[in-house]
C-alpha positions as CSV (number, residue, x, y, z in Angstrom):
1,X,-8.0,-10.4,-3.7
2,X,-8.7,-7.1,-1.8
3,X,-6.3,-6.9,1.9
4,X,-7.1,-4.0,4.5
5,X,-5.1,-3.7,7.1
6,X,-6.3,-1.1,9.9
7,X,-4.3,-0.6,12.9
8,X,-4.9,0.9,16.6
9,X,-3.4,2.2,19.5
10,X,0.2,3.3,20.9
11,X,1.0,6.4,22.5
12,X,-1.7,8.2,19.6
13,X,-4.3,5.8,20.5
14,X,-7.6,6.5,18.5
15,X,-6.7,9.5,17.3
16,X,-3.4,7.7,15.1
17,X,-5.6,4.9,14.0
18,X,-4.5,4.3,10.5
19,X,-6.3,1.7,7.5
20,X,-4.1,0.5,4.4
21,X,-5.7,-1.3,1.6
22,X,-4.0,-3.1,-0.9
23,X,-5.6,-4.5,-4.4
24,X,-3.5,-7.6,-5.1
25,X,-4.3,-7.8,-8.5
26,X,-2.6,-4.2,-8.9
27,X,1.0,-5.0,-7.6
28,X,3.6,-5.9,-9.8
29,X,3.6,-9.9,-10.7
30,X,6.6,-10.9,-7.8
31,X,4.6,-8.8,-5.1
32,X,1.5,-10.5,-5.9
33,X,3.0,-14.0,-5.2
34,X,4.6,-12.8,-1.9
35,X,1.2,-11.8,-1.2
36,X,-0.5,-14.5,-2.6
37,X,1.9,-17.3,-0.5
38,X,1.7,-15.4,2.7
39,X,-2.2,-15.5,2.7
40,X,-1.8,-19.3,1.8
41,X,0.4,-19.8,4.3
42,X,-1.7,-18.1,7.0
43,X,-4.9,-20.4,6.4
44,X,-7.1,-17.3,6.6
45,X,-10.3,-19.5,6.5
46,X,-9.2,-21.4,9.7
47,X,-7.3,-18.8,11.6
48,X,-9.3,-18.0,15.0
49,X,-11.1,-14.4,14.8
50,X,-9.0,-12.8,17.7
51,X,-5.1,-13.4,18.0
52,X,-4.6,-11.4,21.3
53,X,-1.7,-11.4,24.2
54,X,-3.2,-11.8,27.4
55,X,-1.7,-8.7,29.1
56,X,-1.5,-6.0,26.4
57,X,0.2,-2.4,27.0
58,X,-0.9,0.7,26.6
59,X,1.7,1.3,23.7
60,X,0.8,-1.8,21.9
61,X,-0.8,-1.6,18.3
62,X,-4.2,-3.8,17.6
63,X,-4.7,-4.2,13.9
64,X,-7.8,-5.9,12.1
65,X,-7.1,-7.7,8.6
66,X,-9.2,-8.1,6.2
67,X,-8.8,-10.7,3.5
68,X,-11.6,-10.7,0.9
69,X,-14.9,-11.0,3.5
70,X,-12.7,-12.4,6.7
71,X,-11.5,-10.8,9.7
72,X,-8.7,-11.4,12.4
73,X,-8.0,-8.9,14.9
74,X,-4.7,-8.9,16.4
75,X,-1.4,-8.1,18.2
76,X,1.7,-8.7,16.4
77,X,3.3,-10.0,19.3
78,X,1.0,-12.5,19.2
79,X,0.3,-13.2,15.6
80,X,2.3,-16.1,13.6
81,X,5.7,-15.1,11.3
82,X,3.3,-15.5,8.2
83,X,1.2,-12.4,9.5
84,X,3.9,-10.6,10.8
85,X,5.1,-10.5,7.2
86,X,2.3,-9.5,5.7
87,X,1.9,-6.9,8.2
88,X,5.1,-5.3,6.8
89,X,4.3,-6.2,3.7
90,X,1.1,-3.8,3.6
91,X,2.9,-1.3,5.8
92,X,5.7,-0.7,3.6
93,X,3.2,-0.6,0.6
């Protein structure tokens, strides 16, 4: 399972747009599971395409994930815990 995580906007705006893959099969074995549950837990397959506040700021981050061949674009603020985490997750990777 491949994971790419690219994120947009802040202060930087296009110009500090970042993208953060992460091979699961490469992490160490406890890692993977984390991963592994978090994407379980999430539902990918039925998880709407857009996760979106209704009023965003100018300083807020939208990030796209990729899990294998599907796509949810997103703001944290609006994403469920399970996200969230794997947000961090691939940040601090």
């Amino acid at each position: 399972m491949r994971l790419t995580l690219h994120s947009v906007g802040g202060f930087t705006g296009p110009a500090g747009a970042q993208t953060r893959s992460v091979d699961v099969e490469r992490l160490p074995a406890a890692d993977a599971a984390r991963v592994r549950a978090l994407v379980q837990a999430l539902d990918v397959a039925h998880l709407p395409a857009t996760l979106l506040k209704p009023r965003p700021q100018s300083w807020d981050f939208t990030y796209t994930l990729t899990v294998d061949d599907r796509q949810v674009r997103f703001h944290l603020d609006a994403a469920p815990a399970a996200l969230r985490d794997l947000v961090e997750f691939i940040e601090n990777t």
